[in-house]
MARPA-857572 format. One line per 3 residues: number of its first residue (from 1); their letters; for each residue x negated, y negated, z negated of C-alpha. Coordinates in Angstrom, 3 decimals. Each point is the difference from the previous one (the first is absolute). Example, Ala and Ser with C-alpha at 12.3 -4.5 7.8 and 13.67 -1.06 7.14 Angstrom:
BEGIN
1 = as = -12.300:4.500:-7.800 | -1.370:-3.440:0.660
This chain:
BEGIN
1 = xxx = -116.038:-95.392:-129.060 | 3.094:1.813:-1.811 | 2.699:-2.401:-1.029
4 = xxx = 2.414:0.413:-2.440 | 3.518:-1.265:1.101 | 1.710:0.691:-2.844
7 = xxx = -1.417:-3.050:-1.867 | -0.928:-3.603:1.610 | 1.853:-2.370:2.608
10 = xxx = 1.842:1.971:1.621 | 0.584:-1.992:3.555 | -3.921:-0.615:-0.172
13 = xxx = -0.314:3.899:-1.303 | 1.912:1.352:3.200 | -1.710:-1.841:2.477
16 = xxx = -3.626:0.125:-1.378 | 0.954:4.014:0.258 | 2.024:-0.700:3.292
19 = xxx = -2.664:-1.944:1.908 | -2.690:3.121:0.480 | 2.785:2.404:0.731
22 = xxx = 1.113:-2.563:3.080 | -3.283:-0.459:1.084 | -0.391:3.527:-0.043
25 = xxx = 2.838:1.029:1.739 | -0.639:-2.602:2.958 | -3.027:1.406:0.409
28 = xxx = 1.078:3.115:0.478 | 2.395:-1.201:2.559 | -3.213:-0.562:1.880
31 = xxx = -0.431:3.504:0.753 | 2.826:0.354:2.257 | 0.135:-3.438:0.649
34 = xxx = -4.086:-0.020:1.795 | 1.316:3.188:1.508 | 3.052:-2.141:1.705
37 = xxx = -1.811:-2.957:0.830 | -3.255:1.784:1.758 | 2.006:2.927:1.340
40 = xxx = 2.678:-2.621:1.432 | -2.606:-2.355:1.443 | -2.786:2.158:1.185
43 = xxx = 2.091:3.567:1.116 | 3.317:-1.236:0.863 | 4.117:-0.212:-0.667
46 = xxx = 0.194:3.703:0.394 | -2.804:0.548:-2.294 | 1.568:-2.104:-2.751
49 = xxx = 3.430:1.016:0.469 | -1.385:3.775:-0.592 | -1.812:-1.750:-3.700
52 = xxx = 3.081:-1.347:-1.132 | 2.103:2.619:0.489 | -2.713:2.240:-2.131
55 = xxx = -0.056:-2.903:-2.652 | 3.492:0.810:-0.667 | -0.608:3.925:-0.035
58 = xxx = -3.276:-0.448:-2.113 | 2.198:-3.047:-2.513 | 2.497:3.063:-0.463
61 = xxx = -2.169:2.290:-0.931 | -2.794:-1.548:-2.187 | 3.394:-1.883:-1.501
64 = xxx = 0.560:3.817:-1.757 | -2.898:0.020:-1.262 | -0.253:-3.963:-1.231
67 = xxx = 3.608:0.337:-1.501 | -1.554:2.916:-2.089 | -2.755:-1.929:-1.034
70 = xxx = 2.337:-3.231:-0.712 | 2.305:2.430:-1.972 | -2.943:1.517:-2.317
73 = xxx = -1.741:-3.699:-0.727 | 3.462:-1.156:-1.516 | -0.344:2.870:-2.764
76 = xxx = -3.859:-0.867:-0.498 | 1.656:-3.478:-0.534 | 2.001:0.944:-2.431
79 = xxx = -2.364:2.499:-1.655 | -2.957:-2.848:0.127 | 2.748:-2.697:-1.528
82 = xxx = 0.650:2.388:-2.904 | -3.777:0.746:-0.369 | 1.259:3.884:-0.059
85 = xxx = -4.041:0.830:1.732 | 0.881:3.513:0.072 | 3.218:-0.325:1.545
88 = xxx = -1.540:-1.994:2.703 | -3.044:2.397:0.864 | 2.078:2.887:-0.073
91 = xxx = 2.200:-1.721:2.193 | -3.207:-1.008:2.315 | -0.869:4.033:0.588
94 = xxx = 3.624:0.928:0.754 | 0.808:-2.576:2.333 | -3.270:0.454:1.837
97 = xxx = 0.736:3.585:0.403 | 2.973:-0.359:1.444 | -0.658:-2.254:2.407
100 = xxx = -2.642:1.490:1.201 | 1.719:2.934:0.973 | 2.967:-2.078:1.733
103 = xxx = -2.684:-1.834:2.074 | -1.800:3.137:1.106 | 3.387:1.634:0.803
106 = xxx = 1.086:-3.333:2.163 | -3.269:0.301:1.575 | 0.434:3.092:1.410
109 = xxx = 3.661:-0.697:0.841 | -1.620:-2.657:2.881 | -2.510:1.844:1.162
112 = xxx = 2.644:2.622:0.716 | 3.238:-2.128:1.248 | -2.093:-2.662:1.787
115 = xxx = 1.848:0.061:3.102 | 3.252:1.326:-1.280 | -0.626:-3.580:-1.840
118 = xxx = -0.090:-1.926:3.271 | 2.688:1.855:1.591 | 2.223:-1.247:-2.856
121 = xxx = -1.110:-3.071:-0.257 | 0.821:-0.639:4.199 | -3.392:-0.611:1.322
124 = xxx = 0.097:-1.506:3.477 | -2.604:2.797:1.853 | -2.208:-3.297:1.267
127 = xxx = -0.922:-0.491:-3.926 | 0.648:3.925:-0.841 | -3.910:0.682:0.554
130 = xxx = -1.371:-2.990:-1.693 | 2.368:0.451:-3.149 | -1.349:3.471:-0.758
133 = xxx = -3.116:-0.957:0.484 | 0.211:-2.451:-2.452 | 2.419:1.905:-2.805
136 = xxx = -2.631:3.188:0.201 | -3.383:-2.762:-1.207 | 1.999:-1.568:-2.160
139 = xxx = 1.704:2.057:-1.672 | -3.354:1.644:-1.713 | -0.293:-2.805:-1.996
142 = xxx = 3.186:0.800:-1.825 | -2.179:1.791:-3.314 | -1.749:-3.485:-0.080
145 = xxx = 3.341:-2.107:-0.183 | 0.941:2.590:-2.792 | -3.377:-0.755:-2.266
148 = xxx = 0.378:-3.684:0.859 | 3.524:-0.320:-0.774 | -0.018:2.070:-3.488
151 = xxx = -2.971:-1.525:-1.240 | 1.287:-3.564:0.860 | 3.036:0.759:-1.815
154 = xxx = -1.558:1.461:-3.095 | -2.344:-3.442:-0.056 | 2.900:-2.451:-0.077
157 = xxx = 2.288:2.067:-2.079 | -2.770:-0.646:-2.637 | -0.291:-4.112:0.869
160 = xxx = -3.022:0.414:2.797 | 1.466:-1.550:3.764 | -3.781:-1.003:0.667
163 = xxx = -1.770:3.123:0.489 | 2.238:1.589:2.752 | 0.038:-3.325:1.614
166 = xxx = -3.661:-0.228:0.263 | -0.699:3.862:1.131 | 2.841:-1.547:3.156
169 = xxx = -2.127:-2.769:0.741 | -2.982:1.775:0.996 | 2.527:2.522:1.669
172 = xxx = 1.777:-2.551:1.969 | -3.752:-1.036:1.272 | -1.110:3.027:0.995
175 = xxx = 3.340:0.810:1.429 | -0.035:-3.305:2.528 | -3.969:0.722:0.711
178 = xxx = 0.373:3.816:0.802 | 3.286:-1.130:2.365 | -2.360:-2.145:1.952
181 = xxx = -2.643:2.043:-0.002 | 2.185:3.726:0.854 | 2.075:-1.756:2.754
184 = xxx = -1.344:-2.930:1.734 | -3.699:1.364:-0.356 | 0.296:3.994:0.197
187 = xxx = 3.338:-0.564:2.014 | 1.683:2.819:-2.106 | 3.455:-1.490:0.726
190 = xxx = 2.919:0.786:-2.649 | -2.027:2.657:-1.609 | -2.652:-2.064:-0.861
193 = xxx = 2.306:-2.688:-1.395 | 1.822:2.851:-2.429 | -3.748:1.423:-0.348
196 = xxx = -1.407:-3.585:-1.962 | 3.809:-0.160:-2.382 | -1.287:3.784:-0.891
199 = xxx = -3.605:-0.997:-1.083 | 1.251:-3.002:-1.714 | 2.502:1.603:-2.143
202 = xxx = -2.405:2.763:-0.661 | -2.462:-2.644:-1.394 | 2.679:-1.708:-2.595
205 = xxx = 1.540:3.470:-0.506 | -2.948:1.552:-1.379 | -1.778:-3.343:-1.314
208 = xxx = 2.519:-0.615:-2.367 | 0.718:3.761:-1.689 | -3.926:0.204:-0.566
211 = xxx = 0.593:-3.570:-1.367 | 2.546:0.342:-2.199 | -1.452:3.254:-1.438
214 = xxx = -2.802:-1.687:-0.703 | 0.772:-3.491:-1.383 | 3.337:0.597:-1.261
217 = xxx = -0.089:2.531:-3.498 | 3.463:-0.997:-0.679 | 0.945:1.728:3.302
220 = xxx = -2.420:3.100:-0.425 | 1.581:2.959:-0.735 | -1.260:2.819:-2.470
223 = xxx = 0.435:3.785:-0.357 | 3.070:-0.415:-2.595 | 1.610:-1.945:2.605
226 = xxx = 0.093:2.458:2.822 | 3.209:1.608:-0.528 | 2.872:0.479:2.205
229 = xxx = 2.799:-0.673:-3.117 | 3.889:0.003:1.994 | 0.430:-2.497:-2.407
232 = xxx = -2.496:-2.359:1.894 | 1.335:1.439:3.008 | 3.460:-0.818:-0.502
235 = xxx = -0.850:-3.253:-1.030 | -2.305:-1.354:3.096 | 2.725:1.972:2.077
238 = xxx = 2.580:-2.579:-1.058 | -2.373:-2.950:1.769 | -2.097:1.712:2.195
241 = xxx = 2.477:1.981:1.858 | 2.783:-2.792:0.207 | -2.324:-2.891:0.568
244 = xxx = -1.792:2.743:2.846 | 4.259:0.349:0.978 | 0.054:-3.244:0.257
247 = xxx = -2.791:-1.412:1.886 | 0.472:3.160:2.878 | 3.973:-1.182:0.437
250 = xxx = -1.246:-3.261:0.680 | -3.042:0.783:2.297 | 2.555:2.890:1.429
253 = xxx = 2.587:-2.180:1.229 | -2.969:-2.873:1.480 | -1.395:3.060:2.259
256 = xxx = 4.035:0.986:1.102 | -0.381:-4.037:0.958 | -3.203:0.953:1.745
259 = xxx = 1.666:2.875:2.012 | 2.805:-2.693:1.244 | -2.441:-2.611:0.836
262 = xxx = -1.947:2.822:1.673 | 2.934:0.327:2.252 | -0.130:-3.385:1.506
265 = xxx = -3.465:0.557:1.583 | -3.429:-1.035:-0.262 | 0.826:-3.794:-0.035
268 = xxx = 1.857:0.291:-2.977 | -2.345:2.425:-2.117 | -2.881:-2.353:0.740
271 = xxx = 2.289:-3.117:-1.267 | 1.097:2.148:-3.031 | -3.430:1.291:-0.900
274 = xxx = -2.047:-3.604:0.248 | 3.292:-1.693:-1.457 | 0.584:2.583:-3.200
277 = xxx = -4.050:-1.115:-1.067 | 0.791:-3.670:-0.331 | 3.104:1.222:-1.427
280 = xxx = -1.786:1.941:-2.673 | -2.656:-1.925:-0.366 | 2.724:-2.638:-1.012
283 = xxx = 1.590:1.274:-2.786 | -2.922:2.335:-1.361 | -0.454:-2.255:-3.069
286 = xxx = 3.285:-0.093:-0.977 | 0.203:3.923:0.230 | -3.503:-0.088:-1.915
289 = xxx = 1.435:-2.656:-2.742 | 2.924:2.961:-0.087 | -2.346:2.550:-1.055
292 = xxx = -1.734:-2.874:-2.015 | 3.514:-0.775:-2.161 | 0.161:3.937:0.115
295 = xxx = -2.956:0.514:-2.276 | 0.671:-2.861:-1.827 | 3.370:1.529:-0.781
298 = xxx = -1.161:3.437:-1.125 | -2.741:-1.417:-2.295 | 2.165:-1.991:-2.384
301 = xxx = 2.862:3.039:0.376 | -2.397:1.836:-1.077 | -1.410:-2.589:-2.755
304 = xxx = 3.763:-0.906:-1.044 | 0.341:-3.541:0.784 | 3.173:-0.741:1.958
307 = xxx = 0.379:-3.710:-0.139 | -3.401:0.384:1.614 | 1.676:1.539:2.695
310 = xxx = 2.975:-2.607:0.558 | -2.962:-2.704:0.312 | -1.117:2.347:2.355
313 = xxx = 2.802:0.540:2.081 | 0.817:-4.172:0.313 | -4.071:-0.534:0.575
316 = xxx = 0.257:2.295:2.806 | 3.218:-0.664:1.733 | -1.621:-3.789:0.349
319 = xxx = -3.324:1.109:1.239 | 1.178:2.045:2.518 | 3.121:-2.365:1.316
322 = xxx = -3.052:-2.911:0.349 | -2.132:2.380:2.566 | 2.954:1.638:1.803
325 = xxx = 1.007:-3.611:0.686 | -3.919:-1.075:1.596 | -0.215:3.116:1.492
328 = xxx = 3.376:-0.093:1.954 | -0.756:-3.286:1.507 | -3.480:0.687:0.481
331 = xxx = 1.241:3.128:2.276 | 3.315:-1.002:1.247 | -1.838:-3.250:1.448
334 = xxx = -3.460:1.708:1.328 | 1.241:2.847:1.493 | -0.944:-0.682:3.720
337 = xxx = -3.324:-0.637:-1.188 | -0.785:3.232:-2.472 | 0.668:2.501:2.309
340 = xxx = -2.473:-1.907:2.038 | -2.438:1.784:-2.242 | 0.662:3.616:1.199
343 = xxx = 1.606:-0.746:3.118 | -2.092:-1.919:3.133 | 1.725:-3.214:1.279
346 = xxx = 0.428:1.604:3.478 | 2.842:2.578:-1.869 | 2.610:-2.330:0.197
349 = xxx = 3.065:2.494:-0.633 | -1.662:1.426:-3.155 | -0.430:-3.113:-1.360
352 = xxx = 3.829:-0.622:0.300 | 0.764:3.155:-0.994 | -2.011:0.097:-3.364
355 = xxx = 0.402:-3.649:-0.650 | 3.800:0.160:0.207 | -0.344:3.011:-2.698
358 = xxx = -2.146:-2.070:-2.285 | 2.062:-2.795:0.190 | 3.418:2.280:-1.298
361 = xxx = -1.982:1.426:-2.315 | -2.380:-3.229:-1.281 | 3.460:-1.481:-1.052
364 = xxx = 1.024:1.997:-2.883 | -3.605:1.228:-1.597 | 1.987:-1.096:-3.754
367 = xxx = 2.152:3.272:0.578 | -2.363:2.281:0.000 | -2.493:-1.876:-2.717
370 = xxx = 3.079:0.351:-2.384 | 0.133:3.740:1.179 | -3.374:0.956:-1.478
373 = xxx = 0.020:-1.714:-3.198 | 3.446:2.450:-0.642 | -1.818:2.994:1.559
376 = xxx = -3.125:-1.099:-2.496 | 2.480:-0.770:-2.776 | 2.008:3.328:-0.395
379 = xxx = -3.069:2.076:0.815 | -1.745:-1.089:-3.176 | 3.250:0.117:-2.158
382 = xxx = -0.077:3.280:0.594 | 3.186:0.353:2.513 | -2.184:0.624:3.849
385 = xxx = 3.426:1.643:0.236 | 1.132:-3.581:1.113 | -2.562:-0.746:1.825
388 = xxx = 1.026:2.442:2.890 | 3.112:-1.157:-0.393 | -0.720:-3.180:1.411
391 = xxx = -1.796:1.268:2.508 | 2.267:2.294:1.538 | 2.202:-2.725:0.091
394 = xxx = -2.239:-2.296:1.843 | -1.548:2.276:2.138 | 3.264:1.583:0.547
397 = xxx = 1.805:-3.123:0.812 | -3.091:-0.229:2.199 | -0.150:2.747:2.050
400 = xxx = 4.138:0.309:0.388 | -0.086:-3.760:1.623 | -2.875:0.326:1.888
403 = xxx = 1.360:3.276:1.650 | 3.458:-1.415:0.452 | -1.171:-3.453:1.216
406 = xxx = -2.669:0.591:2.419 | 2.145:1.913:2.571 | 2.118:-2.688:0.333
409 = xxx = -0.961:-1.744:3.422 | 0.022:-3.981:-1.003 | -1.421:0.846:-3.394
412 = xxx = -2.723:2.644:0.359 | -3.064:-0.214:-1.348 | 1.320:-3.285:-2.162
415 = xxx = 2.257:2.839:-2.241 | -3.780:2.305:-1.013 | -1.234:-3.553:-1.248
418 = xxx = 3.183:-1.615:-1.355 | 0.920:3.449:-2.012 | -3.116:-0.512:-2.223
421 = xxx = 0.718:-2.642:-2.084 | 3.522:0.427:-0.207 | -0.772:3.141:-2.197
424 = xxx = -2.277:-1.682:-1.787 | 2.747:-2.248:-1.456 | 2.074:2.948:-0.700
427 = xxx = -2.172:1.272:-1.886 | -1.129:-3.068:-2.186 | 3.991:-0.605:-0.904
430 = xxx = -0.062:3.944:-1.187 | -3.351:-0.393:-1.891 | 1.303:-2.977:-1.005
433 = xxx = 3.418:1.194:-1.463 | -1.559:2.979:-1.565 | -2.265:-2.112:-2.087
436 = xxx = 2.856:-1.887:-1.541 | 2.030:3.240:-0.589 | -3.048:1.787:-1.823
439 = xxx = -2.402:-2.854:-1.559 | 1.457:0.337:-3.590 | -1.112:4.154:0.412
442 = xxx = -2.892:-1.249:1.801 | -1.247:-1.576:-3.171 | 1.452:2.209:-2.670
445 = xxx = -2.795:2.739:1.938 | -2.749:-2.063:-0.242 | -3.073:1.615:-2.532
């Protein structure tokens, strides 16, 4: 179903569109998430320390690719708000073309670095083995995370959140059965796990390009469309490339984190890894309502209507202040008990360890909320320029406090944790001060 949110409700128009895009994103979660929970429960703490340091390599990477395709669906926004069909098709081929050839050239990058990877990263040589292992599966599935990603984009740039959510679902599912079956069955270890996210991704990958080709004509592109203009070029390169900018600082900086908390041993990187799931898994839907108030923004820039975009701004800073609230309590008061779910009872310290992370960071969920509506908000007003603003600032904040912190004997680990969402705040108050300075040019831009 394609949904126009440029007209209707708009608090019941962003969450209608919102509500598949969650759903879809959690589900994705799943892949690394089954990966966690069977490799942590049925291979052991070395086993899972080794996933969750690749998570953070394979978030960094794929994040180039998914800022690129972010970056490219706010201009079909725009182009599909304006009804400019040609524009957007156009747009479609050159986009498509140049990701492509990033994702091939990242894929060979891996293959090619992989342990100059781990030796930067500070791989304890008990895990060293295992990691590989697991990085050289799953990192064949990258071309499948690129179809997946663009297509996905393209669909809910044009009002449709419910097809990529249901090519995820049956993903997810085969992704939990082939875990099962690949490592407690065949016994395939960490390979096997990585082996079943691969197959899974292939499947929505591939499902939903034949898909969209196929039931989509607004989408499908004709001969008069495939041509490389610099004009197009230039113009996807202002989103694509900053939003791509933007989403690799940010994944950047979390894998320097994952290099320091590699440095405090095996207890630690098992805490971290089990304890940054629940952590994502926590605020997912707020960063998927982000992306949500992102399209929403670049449709009626593109249609013209900027009071409809004030309603929109108020609608959303409610929504997401209401779940950031739940959430935090929800996490800050269960934390013993969800890392229960990766982690066996008998593992006492990790359970402390991740528990005491969760707890820092289940407090202050409303910074980071706030964060992605601006990082949705100036993408799709056409200044992604901003965007990587803020994130330098909170990752950089980040990464300066956890480094300086953590060596400090009675504070230690405490500083990686406590750094997090003190940049966070930094950044809102920026984002937040920028909007006031700008909003009257803001508007006087809009179509």
């Amino acid at each position: 179903m394609n949904r126009d949110l440029t007209d209707g409700n708009i608090t019941k128009t962003m969450l209608l569109f919102a509500l598949p895009m969650i759903a879809g994103n959690l589900l994705q979660q799943f892949y690394n998430i089954a990966d966690t929970l069977i490799v942590g429960r049925f291979i052991g703490p070395n086993a899972l320390a080794a996933v969750g340091s690749a998570y953070s390599l394979m978030t960094f990477l794929t994040s180039i690719i998914i800022g690129l395709c972010m970056g490219s669906g706010a201009l079909f926004s725009i182009f599909f708000g304006r009804k400019d069909m040609d524009k957007l098709k156009n747009s479609i081929f050159v986009s498509f073309i140049i990701i492509t050839a990033t994702t091939l050239v990242l894929n060979i990058a891996v293959f090619i670095l992989i342990d100059n990877i781990l030796v930067f990263l500070r791989v304890p040589a008990e895990v060293y083995s295992i990691m590989r292992d697991y990085i050289f599966v799953i990192f064949i599935g990258l071309g499948a995370s690129f179809l997946y990603n663009f297509f996905a984009s393209l669909l809910r740039s044009i009002g449709n959140s419910v097809v990529p959510l249901l090519f995820l679902a049956v993903s997810a599912v085969m992704n939990i059965v082939l875990d099962l079956v690949f490592v407690i069955t065949f016994d395939w270890g960490v390979s096997g796990a990585a082996a079943a996210t691969v197959i899974s991704q292939f499947v929505s990958g591939i499902g939903i390009f034949i898909y969209t080709l196929i039931k989509f004509p607004e989408c499908k592109v004709s001969k008069k469309h495939m041509n490389i203009k610099l004009s197009m070029v230039a113009e996807l390169s202002q989103f694509s490339f900053l939003t791509c900018v933007q989403q690799s600082v940010m994944n950047f900086g979390i894998l320097m984190i994952q290099g320091l908390v590699n440095s405090f041993g095996t207890t630690i990187m098992a805490a971290f890894a089990a304890a940054v799931k629940i952590d994502s898994f926590a605020y997912m839907p707020v960063q998927d309502f982000g992306n949500a108030f992102s399209t929403f923004t670049a449709q009626n820039y593109g249609a013209g209507k900027p009071e409809r975009i004030r309603k929109g701004i108020r609608s959303a800073v409610i929504a997401t202040l209401i779940f950031c609230t739940v959430i935090s309590l929800i996490v800050f008061l269960s934390a013993d008990k969800l890392m229960l779910i990766f982690i066996k009872p008998e593992e006492k310290e990790i359970i402390s360890a991740g528990a005491h992370y969760l707890r820092i960071e289940g407090a202050c969920y409303i910074g980071i909320g706030i964060l992605f509506l601006f990082y949705g908000f100036y993408r799709a007003v056409k200044i992604p320029s901003m965007s990587v603003v803020l994130t330098v600032i909170s990752l950089g904040t980040r990464v300066a406090l956890a480094y300086l912190l953590s060596p400090v004997k009675f504070i230690g680990v405490t500083g990686i944790w406590a750094a997090i969402p003190v940049g966070w705040l930094l950044a809102d108050i920026t984002g937040f001060i920028y909007y006031r300075a700008k909003k009257d040019k803001i508007e006087k831009s809009i179509y």
